[in-house]
N, C-alpha and C positions, 0 to 999 in steps of 0.2 A: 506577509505574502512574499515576500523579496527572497527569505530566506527558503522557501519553499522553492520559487521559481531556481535558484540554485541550487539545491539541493540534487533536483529535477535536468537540469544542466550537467549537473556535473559529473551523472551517470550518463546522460545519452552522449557524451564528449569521449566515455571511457567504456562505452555500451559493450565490446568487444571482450572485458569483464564479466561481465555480469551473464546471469543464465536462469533459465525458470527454473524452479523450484517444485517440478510436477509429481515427486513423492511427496511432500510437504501439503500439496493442493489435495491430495486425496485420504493424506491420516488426519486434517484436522480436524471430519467430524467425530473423529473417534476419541479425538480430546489428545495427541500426540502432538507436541512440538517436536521438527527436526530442522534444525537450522544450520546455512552452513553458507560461507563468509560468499558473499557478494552472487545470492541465492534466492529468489523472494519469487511466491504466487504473487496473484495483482494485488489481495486485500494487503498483505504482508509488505508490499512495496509502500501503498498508499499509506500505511504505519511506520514505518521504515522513515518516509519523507516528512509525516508528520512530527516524530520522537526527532528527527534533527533541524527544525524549524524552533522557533520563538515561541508556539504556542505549547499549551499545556492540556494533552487530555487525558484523561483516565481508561485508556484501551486495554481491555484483554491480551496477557501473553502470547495465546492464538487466538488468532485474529478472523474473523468472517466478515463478509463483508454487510449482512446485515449490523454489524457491532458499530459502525460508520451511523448507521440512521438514530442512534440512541444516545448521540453527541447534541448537545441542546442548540449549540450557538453555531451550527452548521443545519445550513437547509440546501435540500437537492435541487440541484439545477438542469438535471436531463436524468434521463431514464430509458434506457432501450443501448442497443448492438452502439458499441463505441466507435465503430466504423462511417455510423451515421451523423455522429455529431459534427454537427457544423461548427463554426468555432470564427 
């Protein structure tokens, strides 16, 4: 988790970098990967912080964000507009 929580730091410290990835977000149901250095939709983010964390998962190249719910040893903890989560 630690690593995660950094991971997650260390982009919003350098956020100024970083940028959406909104052709990326619309050719991935077409099955197109287009990647490009410090680039990421949210599910590609959430992959992104995962692959540089301690843990090990078996994620699809492109990534959706149903591909998150088929991780066994991860259960959802909210559901609905992220705006709303309380925290």
């Amino acid at each position: 988790m630690k690593k995660i929580k950094e991971s997650i730091q260390k982009i919003s410290n350098n956020r100024r970098s970083y940028s959406f990835n909104i052709i990326g977000l619309f050719i991935v149901p077409l099955g197109i990967k287009r990647r490009k250095k410090n680039c990421f939709y949210c599910a590609e983010f959430v992959k992104y912080v995962l692959d540089n964390s301690l843990l090990e998962f078996d994620l699809p190249e492109i990534i959706k964000p149903d591909d998150f719910s088929k991780i066994e040893e991860c259960k959802e903890i909210y559901k609905g507009m992220l705006n709303k989560y309380k925290m």
